[in-house]
C-alpha positions in Angstrom: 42.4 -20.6 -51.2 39.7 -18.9 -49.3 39.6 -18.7 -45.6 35.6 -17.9 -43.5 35.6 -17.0 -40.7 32.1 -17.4 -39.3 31.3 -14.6 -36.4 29.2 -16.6 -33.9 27.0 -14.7 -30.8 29.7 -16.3 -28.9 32.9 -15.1 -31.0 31.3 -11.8 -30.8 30.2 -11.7 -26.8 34.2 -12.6 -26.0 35.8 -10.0 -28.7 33.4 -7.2 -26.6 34.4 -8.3 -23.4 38.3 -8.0 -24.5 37.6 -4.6 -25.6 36.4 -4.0 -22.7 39.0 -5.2 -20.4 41.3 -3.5 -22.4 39.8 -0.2 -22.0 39.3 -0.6 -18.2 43.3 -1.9 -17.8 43.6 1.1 -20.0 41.9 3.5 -17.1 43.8 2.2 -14.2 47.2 2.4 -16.0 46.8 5.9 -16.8 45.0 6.8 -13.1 48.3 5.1 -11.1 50.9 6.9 -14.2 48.9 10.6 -13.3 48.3 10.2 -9.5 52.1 9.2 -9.3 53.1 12.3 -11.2 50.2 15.2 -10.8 48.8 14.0 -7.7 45.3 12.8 -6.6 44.1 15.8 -6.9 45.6 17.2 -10.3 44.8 14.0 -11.8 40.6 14.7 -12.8 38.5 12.2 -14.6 39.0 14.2 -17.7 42.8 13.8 -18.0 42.3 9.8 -16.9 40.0 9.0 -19.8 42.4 11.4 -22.2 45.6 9.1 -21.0 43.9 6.3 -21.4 42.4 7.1 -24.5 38.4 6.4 -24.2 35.5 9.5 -23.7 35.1 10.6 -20.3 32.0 8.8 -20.2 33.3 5.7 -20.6 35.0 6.1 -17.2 31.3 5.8 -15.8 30.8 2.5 -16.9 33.3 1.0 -15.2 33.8 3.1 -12.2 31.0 5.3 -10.4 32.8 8.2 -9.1 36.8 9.1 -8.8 36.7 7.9 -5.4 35.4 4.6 -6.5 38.1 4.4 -9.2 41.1 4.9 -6.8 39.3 2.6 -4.1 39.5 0.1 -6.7 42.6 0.4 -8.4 44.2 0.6 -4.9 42.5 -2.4 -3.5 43.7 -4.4 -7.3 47.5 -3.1 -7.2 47.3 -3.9 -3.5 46.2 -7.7 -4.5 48.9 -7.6 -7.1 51.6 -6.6 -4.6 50.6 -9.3 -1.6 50.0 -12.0 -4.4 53.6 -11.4 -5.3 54.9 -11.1 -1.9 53.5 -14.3 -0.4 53.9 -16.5 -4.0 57.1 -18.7 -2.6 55.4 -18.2 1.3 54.0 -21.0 3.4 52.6 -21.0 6.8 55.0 -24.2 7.5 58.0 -22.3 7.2 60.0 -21.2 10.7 59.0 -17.7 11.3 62.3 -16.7 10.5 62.7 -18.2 7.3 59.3 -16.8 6.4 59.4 -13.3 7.3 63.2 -12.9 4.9 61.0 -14.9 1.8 58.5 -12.5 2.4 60.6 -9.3 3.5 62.6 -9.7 0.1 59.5 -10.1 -2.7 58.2 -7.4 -1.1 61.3 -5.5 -1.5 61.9 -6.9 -5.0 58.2 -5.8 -6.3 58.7 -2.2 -5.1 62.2 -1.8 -6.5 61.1 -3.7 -9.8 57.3 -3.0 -10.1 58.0 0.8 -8.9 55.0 2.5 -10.3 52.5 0.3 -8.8 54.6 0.6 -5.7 54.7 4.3 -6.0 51.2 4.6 -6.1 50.1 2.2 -3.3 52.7 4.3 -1.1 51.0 7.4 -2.0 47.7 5.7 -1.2 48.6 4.8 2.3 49.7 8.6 3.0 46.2 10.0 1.5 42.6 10.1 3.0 41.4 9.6 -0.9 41.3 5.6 0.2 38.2 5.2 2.3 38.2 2.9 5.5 36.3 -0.1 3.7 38.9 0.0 1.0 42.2 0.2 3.4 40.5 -3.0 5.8 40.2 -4.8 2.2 43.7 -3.8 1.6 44.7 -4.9 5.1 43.1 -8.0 4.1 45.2 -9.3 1.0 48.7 -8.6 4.0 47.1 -11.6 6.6 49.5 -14.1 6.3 51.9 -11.5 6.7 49.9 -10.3 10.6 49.5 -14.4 11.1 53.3 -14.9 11.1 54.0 -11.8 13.2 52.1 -13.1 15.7 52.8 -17.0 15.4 56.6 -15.0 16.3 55.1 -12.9 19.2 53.5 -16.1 20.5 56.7 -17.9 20.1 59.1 -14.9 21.8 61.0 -15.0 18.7 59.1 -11.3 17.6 58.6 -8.4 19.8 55.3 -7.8 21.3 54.6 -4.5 19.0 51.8 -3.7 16.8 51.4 -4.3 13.9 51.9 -1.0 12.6 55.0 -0.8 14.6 56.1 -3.5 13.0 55.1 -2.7 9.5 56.9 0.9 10.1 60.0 -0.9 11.2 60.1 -3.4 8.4 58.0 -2.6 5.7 57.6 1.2 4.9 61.8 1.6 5.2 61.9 0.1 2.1 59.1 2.9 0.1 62.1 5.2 1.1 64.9 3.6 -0.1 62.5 2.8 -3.6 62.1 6.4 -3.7 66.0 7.0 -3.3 66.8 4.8 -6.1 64.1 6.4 -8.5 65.8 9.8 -7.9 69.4 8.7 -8.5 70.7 9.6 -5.0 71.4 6.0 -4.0 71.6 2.8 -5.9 70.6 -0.7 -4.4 72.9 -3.8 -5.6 72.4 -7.4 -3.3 74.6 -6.2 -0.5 72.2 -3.6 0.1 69.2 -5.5 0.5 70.9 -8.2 2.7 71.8 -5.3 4.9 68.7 -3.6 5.0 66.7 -7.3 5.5 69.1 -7.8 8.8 68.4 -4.0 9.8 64.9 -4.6 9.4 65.1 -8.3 10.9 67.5 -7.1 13.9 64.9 -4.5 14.7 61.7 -7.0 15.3 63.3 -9.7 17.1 63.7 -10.7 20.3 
């Protein structure tokens, strides 16, 4: 029995742009594994396009520069990171309720998802992101600035900044990520109940 396979324009136009994707996934894999390890700076285009396995010129037709490439892998592990956080989040819940749903998928992407969390916490700390990058990134976190303030309007939240807020809340748990990574300390459920209530008993009024 004999099996054709006919190659149409169309066959052919989808099997490119698969290669494709697969070579650009390939890119921003290997620029997150060597930025977490090396650095931003010990991690050149060279050694990017080696990991990844494509020619140094290939990063070009994808990205325009290094700081185009980080701008943009940032801004997509960013999406990655508030599309998981706000999944199981609505605007009807109590604000409350809402903030622990959203407090805990963000603390379970960073302690299961740690090398994209690794790398958007090293992003945060680095001037390599440039401003229109970090307001997109600020962006994808709205619903999470829309509830703080439905709770500020309400009394329930302090009246604090945002960035008060975040550093109260949010950035505890890039240390404790980083403390499990290392071995020092190991997070089981108790812990993350605790550290929600720290981080809940710390915001409200």
């Amino acid at each position: 029995m004999f099996i054709f396979i006919i190659f149409t324009p169309e066959f052919n136009a989808m099997s490119k742009l698969l290669k494709s994707q697969i070579k650009r996934d390939a890119l921003v894999k290997a620029t997150i594994n060597l930025v977490n390890n090396n650095g931003f700076h010990a991690a050149p285009m060279s050694k990017i396009a080696k990991m990844a396995n494509v020619s140094p010129a290939t990063i070009y037709l994808y990205f325009e520069s290094k700081q185009d490439l980080i701008n943009q892998v940032y801004i997509e592990v960013k999406a990655a990171f508030t599309n998981y956080a706000f999944e199981t989040y609505s605007p009807d819940l109590c604000v409350a309720t809402g903030f622990e749903i959203v407090w805990k998928r963000i603390a379970d992407f960073k302690l299961k998802e740690t090398d994209e969390a690794l790398f958007l916490c090293q992003c945060d700390h680095s001037p390599m992101i440039d401003e229109t990058s970090r307001q997109k990134g600020l962006k994808h976190l709205q619903p999470l600035l829309d509830l703080w303030q439905r709770g500020k309007d309400k009394g329930i939240i302090k009246d604090l900044s945002p960035f008060l807020l975040y550093a109260y809340t949010i950035s505890p748990l890039s240390f404790l990520m980083t403390m499990q990574q290392r071995g020092i300390f190991q997070l089981n459920e108790d812990h993350i109940e605790e550290a929600f209530q720290a981080a809940w008993n710390s915001i409200k009024v």
